[in-house]
VMD Tcl script that draws the C-alpha trace (Angstrom):
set ca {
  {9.46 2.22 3.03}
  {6.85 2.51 5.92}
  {7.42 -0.02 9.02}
  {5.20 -2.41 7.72}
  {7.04 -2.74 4.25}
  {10.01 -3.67 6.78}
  {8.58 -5.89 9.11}
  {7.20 -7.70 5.89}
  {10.79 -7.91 4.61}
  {12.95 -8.77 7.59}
  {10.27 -11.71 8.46}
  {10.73 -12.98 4.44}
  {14.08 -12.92 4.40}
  {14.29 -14.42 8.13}
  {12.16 -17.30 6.97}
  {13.74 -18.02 3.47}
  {17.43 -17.16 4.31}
  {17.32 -18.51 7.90}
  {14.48 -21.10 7.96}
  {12.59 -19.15 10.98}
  {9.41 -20.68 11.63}
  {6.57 -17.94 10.33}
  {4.53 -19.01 13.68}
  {8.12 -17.85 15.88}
  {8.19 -14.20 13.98}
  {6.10 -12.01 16.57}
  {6.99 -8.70 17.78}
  {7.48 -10.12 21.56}
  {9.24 -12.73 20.97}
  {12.90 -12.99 22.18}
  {15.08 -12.26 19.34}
  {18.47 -14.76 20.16}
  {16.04 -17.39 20.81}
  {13.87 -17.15 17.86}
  {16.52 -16.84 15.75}
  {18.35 -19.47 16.99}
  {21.54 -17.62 15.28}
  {25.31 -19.00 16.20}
  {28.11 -15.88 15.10}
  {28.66 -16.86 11.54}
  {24.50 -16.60 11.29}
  {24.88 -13.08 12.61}
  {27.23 -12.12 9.99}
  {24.69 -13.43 6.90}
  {21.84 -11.64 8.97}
  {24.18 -8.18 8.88}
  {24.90 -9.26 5.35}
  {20.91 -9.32 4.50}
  {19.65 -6.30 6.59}
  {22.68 -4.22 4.33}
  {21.24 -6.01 1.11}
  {18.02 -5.08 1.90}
  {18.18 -1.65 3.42}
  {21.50 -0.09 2.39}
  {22.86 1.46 5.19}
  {25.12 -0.27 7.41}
  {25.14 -2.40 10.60}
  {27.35 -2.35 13.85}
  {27.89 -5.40 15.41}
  {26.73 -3.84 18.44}
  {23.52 -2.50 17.88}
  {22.51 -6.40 18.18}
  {23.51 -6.02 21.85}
  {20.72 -3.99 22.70}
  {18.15 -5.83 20.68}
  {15.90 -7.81 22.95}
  {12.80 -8.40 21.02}
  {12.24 -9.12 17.28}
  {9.99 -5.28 17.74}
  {13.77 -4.15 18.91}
  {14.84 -5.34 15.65}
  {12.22 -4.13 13.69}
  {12.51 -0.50 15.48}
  {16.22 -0.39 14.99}
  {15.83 -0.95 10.94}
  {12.89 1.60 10.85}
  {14.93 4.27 12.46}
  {18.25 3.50 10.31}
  {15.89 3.40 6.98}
  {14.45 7.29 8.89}
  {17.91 8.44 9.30}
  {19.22 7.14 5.92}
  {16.35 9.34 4.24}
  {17.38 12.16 6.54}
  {20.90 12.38 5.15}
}
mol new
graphics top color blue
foreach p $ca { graphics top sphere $p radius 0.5 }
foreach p [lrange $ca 0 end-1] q [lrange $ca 1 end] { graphics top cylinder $p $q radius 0.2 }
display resetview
């Protein structure tokens, strides 16, 4: 799955599982604000990235995410070290 297979996926799922406005889903946009997400959100969005890319998620790795392009990054290199191992 190349980066654009996964930006195509996380911004699908964001929009049908989370209702995220399709015009809000840009790289530079602030991720806790576009997603609008209170803590039981951030467990269904763990619960969907592991559905959809089978590896799994810390709760802090979301610390360091500022951007959606943080988020995006972070999945490409977990799907890059998931076909390392």
């Amino acid at each position: 799955m190349d980066k654009e297979q996964i930006i195509s996926t996380i911004n699908h799922f964001l929009q049908e599982d989370f209702e995220v406005p399709v015009s809000s889903i840009t790289p530079d946009a602030n991720l806790k604000e576009t997603l609008d997400l209170d803590s039981l959100d951030y467990v269904d969005l763990v619960v969907s990235i592991e559905s959809n890319f089978g590896f799994k998620v810390k709760p802090e790795d979301f610390q360091q995410m500022v951007t959606m392009e943080d988020f995006y990054s972070y999945v490409a290199r977990q799907m890059e070290n998931k076909m390392v191992a």
